[in-house]
C-alpha positions in Angstrom: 0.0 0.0 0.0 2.8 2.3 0.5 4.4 1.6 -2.2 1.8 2.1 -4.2 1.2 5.5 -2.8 4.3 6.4 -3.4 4.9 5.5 -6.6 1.4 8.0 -7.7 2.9 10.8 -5.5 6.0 10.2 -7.4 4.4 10.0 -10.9 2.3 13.1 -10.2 5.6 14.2 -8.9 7.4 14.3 -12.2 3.8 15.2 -14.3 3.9 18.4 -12.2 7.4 19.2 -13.3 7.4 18.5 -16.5 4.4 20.8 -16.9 6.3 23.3 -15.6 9.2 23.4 -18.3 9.9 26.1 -20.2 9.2 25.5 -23.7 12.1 26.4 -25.3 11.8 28.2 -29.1 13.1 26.7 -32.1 15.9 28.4 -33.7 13.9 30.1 -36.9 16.1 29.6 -40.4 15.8 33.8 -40.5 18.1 33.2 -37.7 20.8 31.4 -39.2 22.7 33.8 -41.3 22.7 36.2 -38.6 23.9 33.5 -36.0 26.5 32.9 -39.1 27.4 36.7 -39.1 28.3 36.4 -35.0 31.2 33.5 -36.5 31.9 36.0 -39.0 32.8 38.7 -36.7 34.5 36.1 -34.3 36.9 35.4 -37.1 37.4 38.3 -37.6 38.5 39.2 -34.0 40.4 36.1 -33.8 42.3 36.8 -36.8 43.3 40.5 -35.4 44.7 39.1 -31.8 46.8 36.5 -33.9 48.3 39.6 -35.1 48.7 41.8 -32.5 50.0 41.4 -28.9 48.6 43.1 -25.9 45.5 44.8 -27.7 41.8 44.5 -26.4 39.8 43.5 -29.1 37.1 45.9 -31.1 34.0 44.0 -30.4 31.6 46.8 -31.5 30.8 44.9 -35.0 30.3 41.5 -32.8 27.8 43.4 -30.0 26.2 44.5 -33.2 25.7 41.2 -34.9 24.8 39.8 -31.8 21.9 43.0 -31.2 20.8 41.7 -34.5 20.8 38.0 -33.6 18.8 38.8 -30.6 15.8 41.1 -32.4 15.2 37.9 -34.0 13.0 36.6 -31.3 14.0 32.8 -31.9 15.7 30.5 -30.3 19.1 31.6 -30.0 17.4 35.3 -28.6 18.8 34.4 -24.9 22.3 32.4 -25.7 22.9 36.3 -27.6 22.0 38.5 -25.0 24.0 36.6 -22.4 27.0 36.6 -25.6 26.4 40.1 -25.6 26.5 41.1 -21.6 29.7 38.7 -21.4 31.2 40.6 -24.3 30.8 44.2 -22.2 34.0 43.2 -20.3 35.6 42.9 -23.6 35.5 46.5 -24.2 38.0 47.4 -21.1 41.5 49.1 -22.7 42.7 46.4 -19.9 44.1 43.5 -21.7 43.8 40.8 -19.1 40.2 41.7 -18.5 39.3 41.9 -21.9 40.7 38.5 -22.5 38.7 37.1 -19.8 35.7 38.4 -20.7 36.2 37.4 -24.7 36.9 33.8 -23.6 34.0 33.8 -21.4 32.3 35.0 -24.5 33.6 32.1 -26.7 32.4 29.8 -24.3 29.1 30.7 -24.3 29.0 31.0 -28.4 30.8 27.1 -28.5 27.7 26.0 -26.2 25.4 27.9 -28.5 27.0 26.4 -31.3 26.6 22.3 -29.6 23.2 22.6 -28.5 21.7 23.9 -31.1 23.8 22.3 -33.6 25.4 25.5 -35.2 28.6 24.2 -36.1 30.0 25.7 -39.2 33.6 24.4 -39.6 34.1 26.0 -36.3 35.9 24.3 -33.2 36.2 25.5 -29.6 39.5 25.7 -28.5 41.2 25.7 -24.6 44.2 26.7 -23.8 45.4 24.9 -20.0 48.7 27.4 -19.8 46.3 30.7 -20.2 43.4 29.0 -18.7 41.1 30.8 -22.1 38.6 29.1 -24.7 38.3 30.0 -27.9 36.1 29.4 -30.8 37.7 29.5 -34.8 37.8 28.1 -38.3 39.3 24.7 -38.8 41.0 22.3 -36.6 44.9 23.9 -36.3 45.3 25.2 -32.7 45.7 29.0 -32.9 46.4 30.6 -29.6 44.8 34.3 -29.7 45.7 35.0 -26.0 49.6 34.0 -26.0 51.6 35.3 -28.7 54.4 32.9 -27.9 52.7 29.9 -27.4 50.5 30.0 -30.5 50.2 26.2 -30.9 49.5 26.0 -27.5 45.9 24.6 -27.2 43.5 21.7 -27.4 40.8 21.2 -29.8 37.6 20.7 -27.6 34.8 18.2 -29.3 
C-alpha cells in the first residue's frame, strides 16, 4: 500500500514538473545567417589578436551582430543577449580583462553552437597554460591570447 502510494505521488511528482518546463523556441532559419554573421565577426577578432600582442579587441561589430541576432525573437534570442552582456567586459583598454571576458564569451558562443547544432567548420579551443577558450575556423590550434605559445591549445569536441 505504501508503495503504491508512493509510486502516484512520485508520478504526479514528475507530471507536475514537466508541466512546468519552459518551452524552449526553435531556432527560426531567419536566424541562421545572422547566428553565421556572430562566427563571421568572431573570425574576424580572432584573426586580429593573432596579429597583434597586448590589444583588447574591437568588439563593437560583434555586439552588433549579436543586437541583430537577438531582435530575431528565436531560439538563440537568450544564448545572444547573455554573448552580448559577457562581451561588455571585452571593451575594457585592460588587456587581461578583456581576455577574460572574450573567452568567457567564446564559451558561451561554443555552447550555443553544440546545443543547437550550429557548427559551421568552427571548433572550440582551450588553452590549459592561459586557462582561455576560444572558438575558430578549422582544426589547427591557434592561440589568440599568448603570442608565444601560439600552438599551445587543445581542440575541444
Amino acid at each position: 500500500m505504501k508503495r503504491s502510494v508512493l509510486l502516484i505521488l512520485l508520478s504526479s511528482l514528475l507530471l507536475s514538473l514537466s508541466f512546468c518546463k519552459k518551452e524552449e523556441k526553435p531556432v527560426l532559419e531567419t536566424e541562421k545567417p545572422l547566428f553565421e554573421k556572430v562566427l563571421s565577426e568572431n573570425d574576424k577578432i580572432i584573426r586580429l589578436l593573432l596579429t597583434t600582442e597586448d590589444v583588447s579587441p574591437d568588439v563593437s561589430g560583434l555586439i552588433s551582430s549579436l543586437n541583430s541576432l537577438a531582435e530575431a525573437k528565436g531560439g538563440l534570442e537568450s544564448s545572444a543577449l547573455e554573448m552580448k552582456n559577457v562581451l561588455e567586459g571585452a571593451k575594457s583598454s585592460d588587456v587581461k580583462i578583456s581576455f577574460e571576458a572574450y573567452s568567457k564569451f567564446s564559451e558561451v558562443l561554443a555552447n550555443t553552437m553544440k546545443i543547437h547544432r550550429l557548427q559551421s567548420e568552427r571548433n572550440r579551443f582551450y588553452c590549459p597554460m592561459v586557462k582561455k577558450t576560444w572558438v575558430f575556423s578549422g582544426i589547427k590550434i591557434l592561440n589568440p591570447y599568448a603570442p608565444d605559445m601560439r600552438d599551445c591549445g587543445d581542440l575541444i569536441p
